[in-house]
DONU-182735 format. One line per field, with one value per atom (N, C-alpha, C, CB): y, x, z; residue in three letters; chain; atom name. Coordinates in nm, 4 decimals. Glycine has a CB too. Layout:
BEGIN
y <- [Y / ...]
x <- [X / ...]
z <- [Z / ...]
r <- [Ala / ...]
c <- [A / ...]
a <- [CA / ...]
END
This chain:
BEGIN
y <- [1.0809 / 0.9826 / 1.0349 / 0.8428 / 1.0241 / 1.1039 / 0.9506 / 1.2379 / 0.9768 / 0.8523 / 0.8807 / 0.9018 / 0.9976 / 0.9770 / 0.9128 / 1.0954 / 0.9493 / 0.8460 / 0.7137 / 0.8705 / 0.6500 / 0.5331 / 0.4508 / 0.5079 / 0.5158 / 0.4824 / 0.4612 / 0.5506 / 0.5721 / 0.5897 / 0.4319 / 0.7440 / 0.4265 / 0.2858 / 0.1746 / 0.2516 / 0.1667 / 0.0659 / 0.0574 / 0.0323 / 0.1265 / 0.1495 / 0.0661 / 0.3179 / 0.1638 / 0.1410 / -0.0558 / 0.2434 / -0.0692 / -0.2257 / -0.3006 / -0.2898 / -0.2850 / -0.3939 / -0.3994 / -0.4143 / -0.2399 / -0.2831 / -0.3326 / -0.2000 / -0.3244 / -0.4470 / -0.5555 / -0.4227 / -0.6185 / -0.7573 / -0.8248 / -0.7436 / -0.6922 / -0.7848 / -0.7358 / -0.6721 / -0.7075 / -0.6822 / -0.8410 / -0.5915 / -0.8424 / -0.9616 / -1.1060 / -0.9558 / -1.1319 / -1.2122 / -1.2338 / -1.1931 / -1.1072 / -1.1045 / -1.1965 / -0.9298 / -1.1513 / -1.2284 / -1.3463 / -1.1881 / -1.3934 / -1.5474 / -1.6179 / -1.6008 / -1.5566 / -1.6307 / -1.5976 / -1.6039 / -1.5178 / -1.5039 / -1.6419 / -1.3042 / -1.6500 / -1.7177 / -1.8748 / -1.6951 / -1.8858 / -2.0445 / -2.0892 / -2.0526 / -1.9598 / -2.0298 / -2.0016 / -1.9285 / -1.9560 / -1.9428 / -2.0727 / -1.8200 / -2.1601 / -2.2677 / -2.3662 / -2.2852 / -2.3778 / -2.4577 / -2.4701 / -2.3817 / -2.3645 / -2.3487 / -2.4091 / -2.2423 / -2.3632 / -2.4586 / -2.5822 / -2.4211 / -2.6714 / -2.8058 / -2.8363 / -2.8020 / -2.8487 / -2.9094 / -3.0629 / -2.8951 / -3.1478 / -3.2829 / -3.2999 / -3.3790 / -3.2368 / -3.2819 / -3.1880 / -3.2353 / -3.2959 / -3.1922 / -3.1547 / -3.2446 / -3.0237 / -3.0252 / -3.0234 / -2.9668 / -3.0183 / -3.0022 / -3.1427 / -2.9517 / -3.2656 / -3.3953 / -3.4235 / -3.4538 / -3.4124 / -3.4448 / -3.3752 / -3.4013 / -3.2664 / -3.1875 / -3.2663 / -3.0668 / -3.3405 / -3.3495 / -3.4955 / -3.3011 / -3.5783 / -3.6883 / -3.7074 / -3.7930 / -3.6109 / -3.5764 / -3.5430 / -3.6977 / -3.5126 / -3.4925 / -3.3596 / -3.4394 / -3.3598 / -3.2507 / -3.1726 / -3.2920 / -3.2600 / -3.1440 / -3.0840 / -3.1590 / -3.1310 / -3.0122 / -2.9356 / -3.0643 / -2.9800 / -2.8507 / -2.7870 / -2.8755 / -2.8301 / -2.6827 / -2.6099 / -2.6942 / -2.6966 / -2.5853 / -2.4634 / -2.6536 / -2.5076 / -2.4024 / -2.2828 / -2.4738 / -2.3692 / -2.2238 / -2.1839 / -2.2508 / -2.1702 / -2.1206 / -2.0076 / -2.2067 / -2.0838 / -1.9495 / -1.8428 / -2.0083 / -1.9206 / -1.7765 / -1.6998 / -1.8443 / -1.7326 / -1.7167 / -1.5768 / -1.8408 / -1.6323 / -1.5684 / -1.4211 / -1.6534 / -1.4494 / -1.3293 / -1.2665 / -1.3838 / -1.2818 / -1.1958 / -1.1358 / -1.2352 / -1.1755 / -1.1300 / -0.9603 / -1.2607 / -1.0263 / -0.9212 / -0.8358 / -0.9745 / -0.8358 / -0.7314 / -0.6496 / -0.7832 / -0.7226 / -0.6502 / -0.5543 / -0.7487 / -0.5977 / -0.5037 / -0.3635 / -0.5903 / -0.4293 / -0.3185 / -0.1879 / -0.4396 / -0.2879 / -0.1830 / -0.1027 / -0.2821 / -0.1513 / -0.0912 / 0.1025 / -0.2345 / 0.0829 / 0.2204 / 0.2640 / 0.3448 / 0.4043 / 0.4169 / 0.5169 / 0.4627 / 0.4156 / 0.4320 / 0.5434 / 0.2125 / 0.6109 / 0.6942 / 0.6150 / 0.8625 / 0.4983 / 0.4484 / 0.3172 / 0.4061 / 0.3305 / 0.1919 / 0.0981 / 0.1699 / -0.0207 / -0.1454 / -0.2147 / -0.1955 / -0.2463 / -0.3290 / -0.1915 / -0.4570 / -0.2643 / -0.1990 / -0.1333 / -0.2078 / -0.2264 / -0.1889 / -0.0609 / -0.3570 / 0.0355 / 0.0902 / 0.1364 / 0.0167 / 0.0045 / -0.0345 / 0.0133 / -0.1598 / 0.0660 / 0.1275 / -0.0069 / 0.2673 / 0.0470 / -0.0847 / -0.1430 / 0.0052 / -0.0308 / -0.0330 / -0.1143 / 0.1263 / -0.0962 / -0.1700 / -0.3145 / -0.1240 / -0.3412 / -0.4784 / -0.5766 / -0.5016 / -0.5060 / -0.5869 / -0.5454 / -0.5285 / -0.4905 / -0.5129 / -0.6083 / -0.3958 / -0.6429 / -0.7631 / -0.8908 / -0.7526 / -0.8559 / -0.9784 / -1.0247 / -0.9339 / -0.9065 / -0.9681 / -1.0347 / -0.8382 / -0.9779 / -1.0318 / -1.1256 / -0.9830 / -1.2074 / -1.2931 / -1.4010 / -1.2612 / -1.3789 / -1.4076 / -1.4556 / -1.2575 / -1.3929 / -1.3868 / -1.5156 / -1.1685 / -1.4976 / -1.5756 / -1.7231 / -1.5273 / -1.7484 / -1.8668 / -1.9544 / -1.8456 / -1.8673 / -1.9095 / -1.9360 / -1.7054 / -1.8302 / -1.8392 / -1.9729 / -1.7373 / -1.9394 / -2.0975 / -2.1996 / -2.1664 / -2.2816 / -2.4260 / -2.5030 / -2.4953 / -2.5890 / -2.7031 / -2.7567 / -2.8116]
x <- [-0.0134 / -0.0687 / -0.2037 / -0.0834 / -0.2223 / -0.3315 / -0.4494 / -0.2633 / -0.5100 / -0.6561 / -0.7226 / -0.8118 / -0.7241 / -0.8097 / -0.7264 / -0.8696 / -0.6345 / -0.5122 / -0.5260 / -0.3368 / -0.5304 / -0.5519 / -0.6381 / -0.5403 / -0.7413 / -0.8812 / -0.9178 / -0.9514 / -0.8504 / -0.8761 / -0.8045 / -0.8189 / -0.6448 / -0.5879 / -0.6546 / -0.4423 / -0.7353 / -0.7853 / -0.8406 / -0.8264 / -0.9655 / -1.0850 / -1.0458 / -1.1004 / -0.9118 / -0.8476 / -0.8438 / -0.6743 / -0.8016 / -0.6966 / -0.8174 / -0.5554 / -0.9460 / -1.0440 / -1.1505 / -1.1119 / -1.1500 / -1.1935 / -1.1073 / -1.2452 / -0.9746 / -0.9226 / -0.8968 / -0.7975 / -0.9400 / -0.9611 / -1.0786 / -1.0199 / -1.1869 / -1.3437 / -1.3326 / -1.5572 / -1.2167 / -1.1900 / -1.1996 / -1.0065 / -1.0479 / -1.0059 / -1.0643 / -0.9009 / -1.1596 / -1.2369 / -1.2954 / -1.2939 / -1.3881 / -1.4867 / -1.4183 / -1.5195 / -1.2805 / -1.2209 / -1.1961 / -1.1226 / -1.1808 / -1.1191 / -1.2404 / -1.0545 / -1.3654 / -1.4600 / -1.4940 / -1.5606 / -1.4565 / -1.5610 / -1.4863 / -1.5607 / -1.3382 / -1.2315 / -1.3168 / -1.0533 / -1.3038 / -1.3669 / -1.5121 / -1.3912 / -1.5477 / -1.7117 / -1.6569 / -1.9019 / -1.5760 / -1.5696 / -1.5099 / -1.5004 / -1.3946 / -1.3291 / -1.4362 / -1.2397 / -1.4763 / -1.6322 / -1.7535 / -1.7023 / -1.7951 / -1.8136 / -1.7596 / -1.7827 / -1.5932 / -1.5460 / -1.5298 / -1.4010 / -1.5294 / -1.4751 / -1.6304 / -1.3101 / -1.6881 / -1.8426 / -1.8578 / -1.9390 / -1.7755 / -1.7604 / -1.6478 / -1.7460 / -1.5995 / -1.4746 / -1.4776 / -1.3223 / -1.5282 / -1.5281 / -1.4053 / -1.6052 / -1.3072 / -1.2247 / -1.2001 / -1.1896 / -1.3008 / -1.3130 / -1.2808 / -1.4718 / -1.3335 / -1.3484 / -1.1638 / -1.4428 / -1.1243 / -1.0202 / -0.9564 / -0.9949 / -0.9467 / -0.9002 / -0.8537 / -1.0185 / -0.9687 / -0.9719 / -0.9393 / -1.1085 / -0.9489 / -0.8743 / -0.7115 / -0.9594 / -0.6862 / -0.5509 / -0.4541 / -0.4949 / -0.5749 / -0.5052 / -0.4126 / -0.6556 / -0.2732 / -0.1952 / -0.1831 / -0.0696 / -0.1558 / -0.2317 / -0.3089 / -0.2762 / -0.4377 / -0.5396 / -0.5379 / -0.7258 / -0.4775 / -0.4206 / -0.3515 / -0.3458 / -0.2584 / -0.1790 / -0.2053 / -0.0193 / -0.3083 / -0.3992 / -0.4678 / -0.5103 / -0.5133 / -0.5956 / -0.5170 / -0.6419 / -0.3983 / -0.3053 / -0.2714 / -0.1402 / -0.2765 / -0.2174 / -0.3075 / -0.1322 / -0.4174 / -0.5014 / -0.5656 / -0.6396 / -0.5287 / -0.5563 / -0.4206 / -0.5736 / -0.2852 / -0.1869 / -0.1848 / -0.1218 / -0.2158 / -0.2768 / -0.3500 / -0.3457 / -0.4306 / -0.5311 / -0.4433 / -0.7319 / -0.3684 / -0.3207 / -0.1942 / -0.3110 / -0.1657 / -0.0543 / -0.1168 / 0.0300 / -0.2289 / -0.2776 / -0.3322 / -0.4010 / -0.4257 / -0.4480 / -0.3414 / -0.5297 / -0.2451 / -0.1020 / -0.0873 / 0.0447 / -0.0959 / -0.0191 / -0.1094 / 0.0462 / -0.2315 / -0.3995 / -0.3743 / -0.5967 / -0.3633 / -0.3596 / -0.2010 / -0.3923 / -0.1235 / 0.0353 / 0.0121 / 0.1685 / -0.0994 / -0.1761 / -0.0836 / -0.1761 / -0.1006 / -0.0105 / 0.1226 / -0.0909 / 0.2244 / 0.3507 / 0.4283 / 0.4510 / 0.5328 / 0.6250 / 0.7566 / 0.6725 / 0.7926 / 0.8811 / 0.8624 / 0.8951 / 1.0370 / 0.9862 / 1.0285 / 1.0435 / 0.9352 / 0.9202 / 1.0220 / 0.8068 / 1.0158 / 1.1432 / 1.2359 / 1.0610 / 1.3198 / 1.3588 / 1.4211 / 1.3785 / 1.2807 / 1.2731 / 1.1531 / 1.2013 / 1.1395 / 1.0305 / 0.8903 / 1.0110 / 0.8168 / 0.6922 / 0.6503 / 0.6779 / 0.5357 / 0.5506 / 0.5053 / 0.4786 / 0.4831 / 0.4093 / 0.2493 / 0.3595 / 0.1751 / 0.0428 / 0.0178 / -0.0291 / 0.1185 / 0.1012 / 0.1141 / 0.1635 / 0.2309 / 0.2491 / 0.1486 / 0.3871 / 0.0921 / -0.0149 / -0.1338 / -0.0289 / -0.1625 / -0.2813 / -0.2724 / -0.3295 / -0.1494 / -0.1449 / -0.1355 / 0.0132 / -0.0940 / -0.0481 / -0.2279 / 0.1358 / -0.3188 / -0.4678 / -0.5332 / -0.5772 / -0.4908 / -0.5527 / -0.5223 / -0.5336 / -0.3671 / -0.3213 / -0.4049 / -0.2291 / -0.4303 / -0.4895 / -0.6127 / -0.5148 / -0.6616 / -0.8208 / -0.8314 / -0.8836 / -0.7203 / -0.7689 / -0.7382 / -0.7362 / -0.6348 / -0.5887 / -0.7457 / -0.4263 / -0.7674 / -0.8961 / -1.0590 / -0.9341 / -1.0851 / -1.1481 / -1.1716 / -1.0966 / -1.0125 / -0.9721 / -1.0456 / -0.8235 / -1.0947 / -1.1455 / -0.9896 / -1.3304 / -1.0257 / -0.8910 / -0.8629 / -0.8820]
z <- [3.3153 / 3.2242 / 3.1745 / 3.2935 / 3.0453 / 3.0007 / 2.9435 / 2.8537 / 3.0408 / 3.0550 / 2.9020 / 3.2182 / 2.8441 / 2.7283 / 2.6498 / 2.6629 / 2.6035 / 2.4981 / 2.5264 / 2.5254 / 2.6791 / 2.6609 / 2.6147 / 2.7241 / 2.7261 / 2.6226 / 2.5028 / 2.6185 / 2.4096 / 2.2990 / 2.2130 / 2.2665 / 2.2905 / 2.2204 / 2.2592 / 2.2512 / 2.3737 / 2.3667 / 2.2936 / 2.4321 / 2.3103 / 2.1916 / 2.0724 / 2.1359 / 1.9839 / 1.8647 / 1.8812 / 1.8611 / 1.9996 / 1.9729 / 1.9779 / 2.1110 / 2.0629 / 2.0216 / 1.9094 / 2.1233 / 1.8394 / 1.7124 / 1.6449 / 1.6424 / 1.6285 / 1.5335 / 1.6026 / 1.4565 / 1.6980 / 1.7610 / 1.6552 / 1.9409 / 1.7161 / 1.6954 / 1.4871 / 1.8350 / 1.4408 / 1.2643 / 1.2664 / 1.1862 / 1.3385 / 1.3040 / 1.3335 / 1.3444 / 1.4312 / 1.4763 / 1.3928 / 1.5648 / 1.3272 / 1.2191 / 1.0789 / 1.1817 / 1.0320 / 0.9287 / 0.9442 / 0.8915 / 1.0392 / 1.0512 / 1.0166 / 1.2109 / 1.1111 / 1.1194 / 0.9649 / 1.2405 / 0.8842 / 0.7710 / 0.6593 / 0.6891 / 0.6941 / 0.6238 / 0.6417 / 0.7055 / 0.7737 / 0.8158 / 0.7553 / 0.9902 / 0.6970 / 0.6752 / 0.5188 / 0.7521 / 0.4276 / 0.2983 / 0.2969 / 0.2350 / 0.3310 / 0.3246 / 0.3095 / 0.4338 / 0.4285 / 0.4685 / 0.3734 / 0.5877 / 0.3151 / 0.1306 / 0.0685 / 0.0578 / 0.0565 / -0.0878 / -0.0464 / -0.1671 / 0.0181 / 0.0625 / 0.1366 / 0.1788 / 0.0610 / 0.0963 / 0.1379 / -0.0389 / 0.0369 / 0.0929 / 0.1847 / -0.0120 / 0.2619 / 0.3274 / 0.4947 / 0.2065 / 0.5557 / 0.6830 / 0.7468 / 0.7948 / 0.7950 / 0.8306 / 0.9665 / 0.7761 / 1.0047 / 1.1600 / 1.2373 / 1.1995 / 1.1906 / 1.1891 / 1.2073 / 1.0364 / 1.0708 / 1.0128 / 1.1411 / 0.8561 / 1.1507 / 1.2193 / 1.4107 / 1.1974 / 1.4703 / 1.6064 / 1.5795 / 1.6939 / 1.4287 / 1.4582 / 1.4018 / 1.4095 / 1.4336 / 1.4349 / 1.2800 / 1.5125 / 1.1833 / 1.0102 / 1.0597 / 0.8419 / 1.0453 / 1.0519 / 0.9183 / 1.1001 / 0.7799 / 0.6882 / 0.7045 / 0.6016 / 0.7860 / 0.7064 / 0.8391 / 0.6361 / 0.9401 / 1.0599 / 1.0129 / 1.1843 / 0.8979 / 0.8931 / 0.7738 / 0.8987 / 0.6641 / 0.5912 / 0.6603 / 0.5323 / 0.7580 / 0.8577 / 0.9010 / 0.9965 / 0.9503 / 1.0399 / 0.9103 / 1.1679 / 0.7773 / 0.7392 / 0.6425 / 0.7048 / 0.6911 / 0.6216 / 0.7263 / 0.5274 / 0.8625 / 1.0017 / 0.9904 / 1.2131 / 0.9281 / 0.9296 / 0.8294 / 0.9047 / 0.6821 / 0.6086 / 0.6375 / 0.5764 / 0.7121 / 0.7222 / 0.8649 / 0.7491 / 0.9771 / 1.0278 / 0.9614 / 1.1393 / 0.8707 / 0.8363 / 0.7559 / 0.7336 / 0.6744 / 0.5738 / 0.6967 / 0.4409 / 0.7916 / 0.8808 / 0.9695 / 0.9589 / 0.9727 / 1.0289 / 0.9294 / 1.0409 / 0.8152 / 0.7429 / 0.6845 / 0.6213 / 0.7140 / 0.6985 / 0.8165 / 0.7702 / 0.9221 / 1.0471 / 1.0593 / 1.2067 / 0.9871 / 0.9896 / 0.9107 / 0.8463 / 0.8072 / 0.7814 / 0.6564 / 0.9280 / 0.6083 / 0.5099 / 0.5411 / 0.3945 / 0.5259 / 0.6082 / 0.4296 / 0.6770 / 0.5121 / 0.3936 / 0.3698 / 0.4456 / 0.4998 / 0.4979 / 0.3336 / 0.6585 / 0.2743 / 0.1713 / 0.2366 / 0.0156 / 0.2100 / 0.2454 / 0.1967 / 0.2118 / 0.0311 / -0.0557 / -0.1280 / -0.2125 / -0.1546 / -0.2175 / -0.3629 / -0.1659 / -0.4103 / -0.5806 / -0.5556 / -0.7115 / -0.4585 / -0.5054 / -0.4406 / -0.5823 / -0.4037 / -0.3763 / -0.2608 / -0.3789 / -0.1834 / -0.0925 / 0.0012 / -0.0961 / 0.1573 / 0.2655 / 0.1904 / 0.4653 / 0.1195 / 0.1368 / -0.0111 / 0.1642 / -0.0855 / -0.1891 / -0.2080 / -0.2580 / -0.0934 / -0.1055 / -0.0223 / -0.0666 / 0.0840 / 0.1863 / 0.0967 / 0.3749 / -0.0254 / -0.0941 / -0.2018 / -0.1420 / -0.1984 / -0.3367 / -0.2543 / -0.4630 / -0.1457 / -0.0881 / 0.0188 / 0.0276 / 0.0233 / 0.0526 / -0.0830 / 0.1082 / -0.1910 / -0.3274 / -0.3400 / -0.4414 / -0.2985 / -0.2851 / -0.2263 / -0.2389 / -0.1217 / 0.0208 / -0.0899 / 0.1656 / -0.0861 / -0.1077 / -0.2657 / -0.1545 / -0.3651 / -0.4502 / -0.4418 / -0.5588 / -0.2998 / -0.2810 / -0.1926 / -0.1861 / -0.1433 / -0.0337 / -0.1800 / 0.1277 / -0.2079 / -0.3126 / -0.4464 / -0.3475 / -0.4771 / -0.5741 / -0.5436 / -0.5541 / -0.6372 / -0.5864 / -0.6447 / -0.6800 / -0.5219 / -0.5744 / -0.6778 / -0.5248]
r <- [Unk / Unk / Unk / Unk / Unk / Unk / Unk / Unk / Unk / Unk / Unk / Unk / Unk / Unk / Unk / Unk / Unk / Unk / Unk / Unk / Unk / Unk / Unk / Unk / Unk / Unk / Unk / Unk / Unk / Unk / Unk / Unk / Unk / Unk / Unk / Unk / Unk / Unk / Unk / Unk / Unk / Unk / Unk / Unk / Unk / Unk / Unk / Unk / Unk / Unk / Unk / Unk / Unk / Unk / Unk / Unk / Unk / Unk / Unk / Unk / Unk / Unk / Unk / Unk / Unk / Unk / Unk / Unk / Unk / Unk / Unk / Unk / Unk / Unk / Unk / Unk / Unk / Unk / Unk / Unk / Unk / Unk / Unk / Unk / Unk / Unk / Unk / Unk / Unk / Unk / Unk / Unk / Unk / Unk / Unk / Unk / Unk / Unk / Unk / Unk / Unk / Unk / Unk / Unk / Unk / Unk / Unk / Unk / Unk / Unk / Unk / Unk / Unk / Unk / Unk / Unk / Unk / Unk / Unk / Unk / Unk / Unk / Unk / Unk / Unk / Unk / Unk / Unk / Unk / Unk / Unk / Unk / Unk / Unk / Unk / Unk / Unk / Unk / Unk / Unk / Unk / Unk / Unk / Unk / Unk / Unk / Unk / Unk / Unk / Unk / Unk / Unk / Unk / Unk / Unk / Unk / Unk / Unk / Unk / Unk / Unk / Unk / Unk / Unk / Unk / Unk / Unk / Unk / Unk / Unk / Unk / Unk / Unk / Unk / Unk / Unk / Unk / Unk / Unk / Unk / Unk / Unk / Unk / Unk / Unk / Unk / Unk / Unk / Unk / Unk / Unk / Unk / Unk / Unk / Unk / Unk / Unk / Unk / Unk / Unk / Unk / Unk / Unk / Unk / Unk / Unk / Unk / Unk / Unk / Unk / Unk / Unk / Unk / Unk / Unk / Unk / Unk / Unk / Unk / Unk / Unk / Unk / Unk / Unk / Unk / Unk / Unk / Unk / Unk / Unk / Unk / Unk / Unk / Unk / Unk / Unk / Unk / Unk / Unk / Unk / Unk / Unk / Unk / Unk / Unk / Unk / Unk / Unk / Unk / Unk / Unk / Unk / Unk / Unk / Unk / Unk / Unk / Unk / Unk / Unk / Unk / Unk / Unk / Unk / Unk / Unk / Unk / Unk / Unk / Unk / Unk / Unk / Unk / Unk / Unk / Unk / Unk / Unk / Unk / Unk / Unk / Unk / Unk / Unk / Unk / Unk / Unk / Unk / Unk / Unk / Unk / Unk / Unk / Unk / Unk / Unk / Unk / Unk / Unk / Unk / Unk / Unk / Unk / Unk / Unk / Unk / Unk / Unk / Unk / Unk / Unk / Unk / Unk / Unk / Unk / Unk / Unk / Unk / Unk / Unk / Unk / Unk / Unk / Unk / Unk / Unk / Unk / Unk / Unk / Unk / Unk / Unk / Unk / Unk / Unk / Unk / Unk / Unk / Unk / Unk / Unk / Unk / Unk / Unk / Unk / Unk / Unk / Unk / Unk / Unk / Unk / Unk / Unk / Unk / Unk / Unk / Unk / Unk / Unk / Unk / Unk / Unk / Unk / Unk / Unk / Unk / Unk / Unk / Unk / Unk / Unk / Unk / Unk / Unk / Unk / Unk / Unk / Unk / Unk / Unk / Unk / Unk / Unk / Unk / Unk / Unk / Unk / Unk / Unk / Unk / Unk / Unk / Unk / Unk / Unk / Unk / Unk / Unk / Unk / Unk / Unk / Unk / Unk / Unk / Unk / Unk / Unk / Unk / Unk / Unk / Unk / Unk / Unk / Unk / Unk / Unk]
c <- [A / A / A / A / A / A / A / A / A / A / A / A / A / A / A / A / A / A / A / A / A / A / A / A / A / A / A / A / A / A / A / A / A / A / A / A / A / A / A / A / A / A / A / A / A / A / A / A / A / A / A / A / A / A / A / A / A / A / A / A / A / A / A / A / A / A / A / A / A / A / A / A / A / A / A / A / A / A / A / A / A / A / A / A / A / A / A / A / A / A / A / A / A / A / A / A / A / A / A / A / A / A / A / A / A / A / A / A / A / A / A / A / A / A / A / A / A / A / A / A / A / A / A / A / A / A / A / A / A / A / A / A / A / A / A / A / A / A / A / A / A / A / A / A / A / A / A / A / A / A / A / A / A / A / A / A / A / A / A / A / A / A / A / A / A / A / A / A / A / A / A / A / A / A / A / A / A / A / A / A / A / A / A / A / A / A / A / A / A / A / A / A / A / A / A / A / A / A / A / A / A / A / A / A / A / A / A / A / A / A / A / A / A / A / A / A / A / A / A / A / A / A / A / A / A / A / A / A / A / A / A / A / A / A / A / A / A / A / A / A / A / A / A / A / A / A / A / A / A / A / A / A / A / A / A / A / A / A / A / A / A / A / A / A / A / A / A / A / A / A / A / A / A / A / A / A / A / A / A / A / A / A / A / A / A / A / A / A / A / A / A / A / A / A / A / A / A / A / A / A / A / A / A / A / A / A / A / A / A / A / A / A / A / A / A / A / A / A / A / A / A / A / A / A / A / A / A / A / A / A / A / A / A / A / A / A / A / A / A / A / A / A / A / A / A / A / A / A / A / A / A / A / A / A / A / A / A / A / A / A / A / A / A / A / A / A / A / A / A / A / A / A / A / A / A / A / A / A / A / A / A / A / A / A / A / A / A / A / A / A / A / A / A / A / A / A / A / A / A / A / A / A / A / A / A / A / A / A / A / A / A / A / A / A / A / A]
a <- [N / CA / C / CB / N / CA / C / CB / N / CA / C / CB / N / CA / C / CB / N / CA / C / CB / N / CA / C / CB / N / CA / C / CB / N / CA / C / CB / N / CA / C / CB / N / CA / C / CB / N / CA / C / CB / N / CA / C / CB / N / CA / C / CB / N / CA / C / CB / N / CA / C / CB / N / CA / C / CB / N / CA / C / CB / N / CA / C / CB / N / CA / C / CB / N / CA / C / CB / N / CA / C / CB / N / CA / C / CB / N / CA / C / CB / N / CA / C / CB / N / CA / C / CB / N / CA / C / CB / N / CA / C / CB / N / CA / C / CB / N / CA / C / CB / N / CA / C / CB / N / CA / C / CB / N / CA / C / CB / N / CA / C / CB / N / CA / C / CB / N / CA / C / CB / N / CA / C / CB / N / CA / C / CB / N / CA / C / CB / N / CA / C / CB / N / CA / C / CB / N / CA / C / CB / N / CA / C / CB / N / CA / C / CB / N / CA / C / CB / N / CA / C / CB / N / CA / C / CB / N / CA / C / CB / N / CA / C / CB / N / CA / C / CB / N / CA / C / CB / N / CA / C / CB / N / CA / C / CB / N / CA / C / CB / N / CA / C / CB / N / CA / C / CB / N / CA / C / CB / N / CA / C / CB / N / CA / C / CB / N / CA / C / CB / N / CA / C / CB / N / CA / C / CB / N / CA / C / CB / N / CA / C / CB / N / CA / C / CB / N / CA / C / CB / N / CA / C / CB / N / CA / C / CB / N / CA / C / CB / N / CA / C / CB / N / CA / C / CB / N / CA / C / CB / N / CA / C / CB / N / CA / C / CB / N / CA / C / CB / N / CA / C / CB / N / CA / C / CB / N / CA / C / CB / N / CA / C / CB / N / CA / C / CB / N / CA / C / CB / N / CA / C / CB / N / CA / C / CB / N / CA / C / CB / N / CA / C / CB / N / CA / C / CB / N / CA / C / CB / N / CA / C / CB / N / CA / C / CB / N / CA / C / CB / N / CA / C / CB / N / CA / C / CB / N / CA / C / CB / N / CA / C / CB / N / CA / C / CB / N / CA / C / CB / N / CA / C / CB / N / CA / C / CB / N / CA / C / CB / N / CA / C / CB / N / CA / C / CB / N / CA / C / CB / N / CA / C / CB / N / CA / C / CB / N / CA / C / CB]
END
């Protein structure tokens, strides 16, 4: 068993932990911006299941796009009109990003 390889994946797996930590948290304070009158946190612990599953769906959102960040640039095609992996997890963060962005 070769101790440096592991190391090294660890290494690898908790900088994209503390990536992804960093995004959620950056997601939660951009939301928190756009929805200035509407606390979701509130809503949230008195039991609003919409806006619980607005939430999961924008942590949902952002692991999906970092899965597909950290998946790297693959030779394999993804669909099959074409498109490669790296193309579609960059439309699909632009995606990401202008749904979060949008004001309602």
């Amino acid at each position: 068993m070769n101790i440096a390889a592991t190391l090294t994946g660890l290494g690898q797996g908790l900088i994209y932990v503390i990536i992804g930590l960093f995004f959620i948290w950056l997601v939660k304070r951009l939301d928190d911006y756009r929805t200035k009158d509407f606390n979701d946190d509130t809503h949230i612990d008195d039991g609003n299941v919409a806006v619980g599953l607005r939430r999961a769906g924008l942590y949902l959102g952002i692991a999906i796009a970092l899965s597909g960040a950290m998946e790297g640039l693959g030779h394999q095609q993804w669909r099959k009109d074409g498109r490669k992996r790296d193309q579609t997890c960059q439309n699909a963060l632009k995606l990401s990003l202008c749904i979060i962005c949008n004001p309602s």
